[in-house]
N, C-alpha and C positions, 0 to 999 in steps of 0.2 A: 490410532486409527481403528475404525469397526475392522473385525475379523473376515477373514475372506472363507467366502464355503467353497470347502477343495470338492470335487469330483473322487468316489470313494475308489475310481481306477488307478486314483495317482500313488506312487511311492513315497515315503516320506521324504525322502531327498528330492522329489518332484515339489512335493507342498510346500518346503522353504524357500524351492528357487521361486516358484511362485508370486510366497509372499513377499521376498528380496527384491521382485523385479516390479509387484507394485510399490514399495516402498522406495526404491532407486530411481523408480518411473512416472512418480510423483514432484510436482514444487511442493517446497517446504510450507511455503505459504497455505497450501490447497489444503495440505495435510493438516497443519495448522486451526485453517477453517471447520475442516469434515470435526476434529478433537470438537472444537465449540458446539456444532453442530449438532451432533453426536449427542453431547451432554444435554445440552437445549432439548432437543428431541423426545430423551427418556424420561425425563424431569418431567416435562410437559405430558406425557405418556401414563407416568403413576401420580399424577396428580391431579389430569382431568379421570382415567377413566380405574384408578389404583391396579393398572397391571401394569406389566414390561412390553417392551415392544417384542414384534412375534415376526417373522419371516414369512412370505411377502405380508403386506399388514394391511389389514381390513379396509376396504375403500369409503368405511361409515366412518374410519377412526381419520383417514383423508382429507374426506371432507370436513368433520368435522374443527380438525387442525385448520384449514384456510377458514372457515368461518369463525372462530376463537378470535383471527388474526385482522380479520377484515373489520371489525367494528371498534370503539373507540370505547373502551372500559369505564371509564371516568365516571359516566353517567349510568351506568348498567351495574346489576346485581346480578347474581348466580350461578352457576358451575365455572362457564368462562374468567369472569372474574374473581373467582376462589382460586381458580389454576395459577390466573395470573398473576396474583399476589404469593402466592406460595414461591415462583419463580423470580419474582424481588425478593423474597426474604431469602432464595441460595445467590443472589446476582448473579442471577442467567438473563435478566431483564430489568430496562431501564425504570419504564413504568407503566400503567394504564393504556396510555395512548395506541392505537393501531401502532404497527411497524411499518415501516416504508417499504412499499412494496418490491423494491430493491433485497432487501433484505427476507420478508417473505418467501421470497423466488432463490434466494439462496441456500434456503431453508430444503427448502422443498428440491433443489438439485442437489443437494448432499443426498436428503432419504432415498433419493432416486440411484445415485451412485452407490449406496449401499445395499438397493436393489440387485444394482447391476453388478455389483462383486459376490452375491451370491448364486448369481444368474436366474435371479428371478425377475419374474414381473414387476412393472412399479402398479401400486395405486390409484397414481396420479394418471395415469394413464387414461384411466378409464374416462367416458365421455363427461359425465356430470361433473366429475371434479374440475377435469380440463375448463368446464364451465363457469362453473363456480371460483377458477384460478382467474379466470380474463376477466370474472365481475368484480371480482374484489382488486386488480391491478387499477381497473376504472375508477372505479367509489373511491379506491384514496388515492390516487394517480395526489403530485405535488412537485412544487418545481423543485430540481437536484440543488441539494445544497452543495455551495463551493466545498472544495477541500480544504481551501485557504481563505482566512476572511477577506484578503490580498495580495497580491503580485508583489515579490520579492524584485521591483528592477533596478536598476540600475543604479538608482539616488539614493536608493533605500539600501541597496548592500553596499555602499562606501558611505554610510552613515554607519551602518552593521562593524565592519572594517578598520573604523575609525578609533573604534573602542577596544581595539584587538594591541595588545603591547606586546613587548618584548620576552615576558615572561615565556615559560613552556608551554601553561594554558593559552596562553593570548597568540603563539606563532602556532599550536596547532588547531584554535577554532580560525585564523586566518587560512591555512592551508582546509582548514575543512569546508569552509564557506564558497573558497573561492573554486573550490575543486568541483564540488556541487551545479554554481551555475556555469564555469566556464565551460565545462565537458559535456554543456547539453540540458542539465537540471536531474540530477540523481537524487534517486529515491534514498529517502534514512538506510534502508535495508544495502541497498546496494553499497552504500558511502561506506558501511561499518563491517562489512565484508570485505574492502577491500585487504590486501596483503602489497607486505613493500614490495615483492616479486610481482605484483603484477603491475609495478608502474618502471617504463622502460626506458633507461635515461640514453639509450643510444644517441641520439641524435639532439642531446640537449646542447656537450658541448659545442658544434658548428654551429646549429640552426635554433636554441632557445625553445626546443620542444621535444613534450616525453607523449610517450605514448601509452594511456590508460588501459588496461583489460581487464573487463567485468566478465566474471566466468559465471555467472548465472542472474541474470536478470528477467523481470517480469514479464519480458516477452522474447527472451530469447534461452534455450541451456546452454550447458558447456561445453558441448563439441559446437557452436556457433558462439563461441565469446567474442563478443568485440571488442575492438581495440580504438578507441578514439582520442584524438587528440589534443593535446593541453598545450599554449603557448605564452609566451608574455609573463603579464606577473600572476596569473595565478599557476604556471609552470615554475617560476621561480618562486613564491610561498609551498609547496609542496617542498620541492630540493631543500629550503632552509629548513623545513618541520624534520627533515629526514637528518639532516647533519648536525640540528641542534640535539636532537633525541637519542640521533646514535645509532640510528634503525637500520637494519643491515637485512631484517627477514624478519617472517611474521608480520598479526597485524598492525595495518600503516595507522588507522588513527583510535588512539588508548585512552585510558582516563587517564587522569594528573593527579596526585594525591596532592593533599592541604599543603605538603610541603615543596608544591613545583616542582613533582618527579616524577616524569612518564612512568606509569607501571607496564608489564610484561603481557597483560591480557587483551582481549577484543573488546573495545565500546561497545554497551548493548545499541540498538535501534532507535530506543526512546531516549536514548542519552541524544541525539542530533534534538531534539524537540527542546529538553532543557539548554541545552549551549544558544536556541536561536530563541528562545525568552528569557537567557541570561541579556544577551548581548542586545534585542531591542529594549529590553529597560536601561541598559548602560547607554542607548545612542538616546535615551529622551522617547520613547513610541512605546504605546502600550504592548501589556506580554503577549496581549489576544491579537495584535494588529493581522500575525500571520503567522501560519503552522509549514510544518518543513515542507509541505509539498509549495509552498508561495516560493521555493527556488524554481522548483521544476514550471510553475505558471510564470515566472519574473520571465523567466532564459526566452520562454515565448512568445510572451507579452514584449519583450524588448527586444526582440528579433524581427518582430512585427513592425515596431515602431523605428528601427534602426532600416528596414524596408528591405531586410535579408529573406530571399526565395522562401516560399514553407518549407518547401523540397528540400533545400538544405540544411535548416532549423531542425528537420528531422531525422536527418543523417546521426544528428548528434543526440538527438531528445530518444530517439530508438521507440515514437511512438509507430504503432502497425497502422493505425486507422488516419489517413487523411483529416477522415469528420472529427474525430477526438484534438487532434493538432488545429483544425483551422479556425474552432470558436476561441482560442485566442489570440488569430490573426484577427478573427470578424470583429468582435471587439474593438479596438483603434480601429478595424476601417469603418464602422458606422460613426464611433464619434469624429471621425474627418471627413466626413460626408458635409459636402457644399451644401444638402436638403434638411441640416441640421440646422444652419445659419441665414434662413430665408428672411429673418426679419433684423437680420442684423447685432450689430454689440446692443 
């Protein structure tokens, strides 16, 4: 993460709580991005104009940046596109093509929070750029590509399921699949965070249900962890991943070695991505059909179609935005629109 510029009043014991408490006071993820960002930025910096970036930083070098970004390289020669290929040859970028303005803007709110941790002024601030940011959002405005090329529901994870054996891999990508969608549709990150201690088997014996706790997720931190619930059989593939393995603490789902034996470490995040392009090539569906966020769209895509409230869908999904949750309710409801079928089979 860019350095914070301390005020020269503070003690050095002041400077570190400082910087401890942006760094405790931070998602992992945010910080994560700013690192990319960061590096994007300066690269892009000594390769269009051969200097470093400077504190606040020139509103020509601003503008400049959005107009680099705004047009589509492919067809174009000269400084911009010298930058830009210099920036493939470190893979800080894909290729020629504009970036999505999504990405643009993400850009551009890092350098600004780098602004604002040295308490300066942004750039971007100023009127022209402002200007020049809403023309270049327009000129390549594009519809949002899914995150999934499809909805992981229902048919499709007991095809997934299906493929899932007895072995130690095969009972913990069952316990991992099915933990995924029942609990709502969890994120990779969250999934492989979890730890055995935060799954609560209080109330499994009576009632057949544990109680999940995510102690930091994308919209919520750790002193708001929630706690949701698992029942049925993807409560009881969890209990069996737990009693086959042995897992007593630490993380709940690990890698397997060649020789079907849980090892002691944490799954990284991209390991969820290869287990679900392992297991739709073993059910027959191609590797690309769907990426791990197709649980998190299945869970509400088939909540949708099971005709369970949003309001409760979201209880579990822990989305914040109504709008973000309801365009996969909206979905099955236009394709069950009676004004779809006026002329008949």
């Amino acid at each position: 993460m860019t350095h914070l510029a301390i005020p020269p009043t503070l003690s050095p014991v002041d400077e570190e709580a400082l910087r401890d408490l942006y760094r405790r006071g931070t998602p992992k993820n945010t910080l994560r991005a700013w690192e990319r960002d960061l590096a994007y930025i300066t690269a892009w910096k000594i390769a269009s104009f051969n200097r470093a970036l400077v504190w606040p930083e020139e509103e020509t070098v601003a503008l400049r940046f959005i107009l680099d970004h705004a047009q589509d390289l492919q067809a174009h020669s000269g400084p911009a596109r010298d930058a830009a290929e210099e920036l493939i040859a470190l893979g800080l970028r894909r290729s020629l093509a504009a970036p999505a303005p999504a990405t643009l803007d993400r850009r551009i709110a890092s350098w600004q929070a780098f602004h604002r941790m040295r308490n300066l002024p942004s750039p971007f601030s100023a009127p022209l750029v402002q200007q020049a940011r809403q023309k270049s959002r327009r000129a390549n405005a594009r519809p949002p590509a899914p995150k999934s090329a499809k909805p992981i529901t229902r048919d499709v994870l007991e095809a997934l399921l299906g493929t899932c054996d007895d072995t130690h891999r095969g009972v913990r990508d069952r316990a991992l699949l099915m933990l995924a969608f029942g609990s709502g549709g969890r994120r990779r990150s969250e999934l492989t965070a979890l730890n055995v201690e935060d799954i609560s088997r209080d109330e499994f014996a009576s009632r057949g249900l544990l109680w999940v706790r995510l102690l930091e997720t994308k919209t919520t931190k750790q002193d708001q962890a929630p706690k949701l619930p698992l029942k049925g059989r993807p409560a009881r593939a969890v209990i069996h991943w737990l009693e086959i393995a042995k897992l007593e603490k630490g993380p709940l789902f690990r890698p397997v070695s060649k020789s079907d034996r849980p090892l002691p470490r944490r799954m990284a995040p991209d390991a969820v991505r290869v287990i679900l392009r392992h297991r739709l090539g073993l059910a027959g569906l191609p590797m690309d059909y769907a990426s791990p966020h197709g649980l998190r769209a299945g869970f509400l895509t088939q909540a949708a179609l099971d005709g369970a409230p949003l309001a409760a869908a979201m209880k579990l999904s822990l989305h914040r935005s109504p709008i973000q949750a309801q365009k996969y309710y909206a979905d099955v409801e236009i394709s069950e629109n009676p004004a779809t079928d006026l002329l008949g089979e």
